[in-house]
N, C-alpha and C positions, 0 to 999 in steps of 0.2 A: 504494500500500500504506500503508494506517494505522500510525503509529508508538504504539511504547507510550506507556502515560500514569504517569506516576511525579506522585503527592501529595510535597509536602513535608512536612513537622509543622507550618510556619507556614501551607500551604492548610489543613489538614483541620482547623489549630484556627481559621482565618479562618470558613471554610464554618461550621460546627457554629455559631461566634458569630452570624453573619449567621442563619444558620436558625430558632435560639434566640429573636435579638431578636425576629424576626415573628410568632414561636410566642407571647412575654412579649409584643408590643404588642398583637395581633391576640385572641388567645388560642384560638383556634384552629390548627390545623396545614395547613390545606388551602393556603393561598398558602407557607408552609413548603415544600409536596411541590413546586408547582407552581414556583419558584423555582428548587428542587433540581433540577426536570427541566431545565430552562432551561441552568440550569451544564453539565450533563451533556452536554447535546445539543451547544454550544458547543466546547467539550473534546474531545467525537469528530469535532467539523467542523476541531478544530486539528490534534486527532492524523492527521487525512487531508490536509489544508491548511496545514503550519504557518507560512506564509507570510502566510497573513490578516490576522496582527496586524501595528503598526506598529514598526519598531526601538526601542529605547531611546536617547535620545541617551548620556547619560554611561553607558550600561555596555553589557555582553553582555546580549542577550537580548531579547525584545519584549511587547508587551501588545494586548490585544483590548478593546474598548468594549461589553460588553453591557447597558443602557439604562444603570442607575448605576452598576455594576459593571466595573472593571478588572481583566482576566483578568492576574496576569505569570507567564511560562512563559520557558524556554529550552528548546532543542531540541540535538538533537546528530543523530548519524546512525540512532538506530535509535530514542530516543525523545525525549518532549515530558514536561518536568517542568513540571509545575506548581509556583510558589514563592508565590503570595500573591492574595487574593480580596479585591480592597479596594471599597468601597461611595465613591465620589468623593464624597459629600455629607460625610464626613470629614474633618478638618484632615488636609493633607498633608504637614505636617510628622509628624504622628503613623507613618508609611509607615517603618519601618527594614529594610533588606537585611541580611539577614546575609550 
């Protein structure tokens, strides 16, 4: 059974950033959707899967690899949050948890 998926305000303002730059570099929207779909699909293979991803060492919760993209979630019993969509070509010191 698929667990729900809960955005945080740091995913949906990650996502929208990421979508935007490709929209501003590209200037077209098509790899935009086509990205979008990509996240999505991922996210429903966690919500059925949350396991997939690798643990975090220093804290609760895990992350998934999709090509540049670090999925990080935490899951509980009935759902899979979503907490941050980071692009790994990024300085990783820039990555804060709330």
């Amino acid at each position: 059974m698929a667990k729900r998926i809960i955005w945080s305000s740091h995913a949906v303002a990650d996502r929208i950033a990421i979508l935007d730059y490709w929209y501003q570099r590209i200037g077209t929207k098509t790899y935009s959707h086509k990205l979008d779909k990509s996240l999505k699909e991922i996210i429903l293979k966690l919500a059925q899967y949350p396991r997939l991803g690798r643990q975090l060492s220093d804290r609760e919760g895990r992350f998934f690899v999709m090509d540049h993209y670090q999925i990080f979630y935490s899951e509980s019993f009935e759902t899979i949050e979503i907490l941050h969509i980071w692009d790994s070509r990024r300085n990783p010191d820039d990555l804060k948890f709330i």
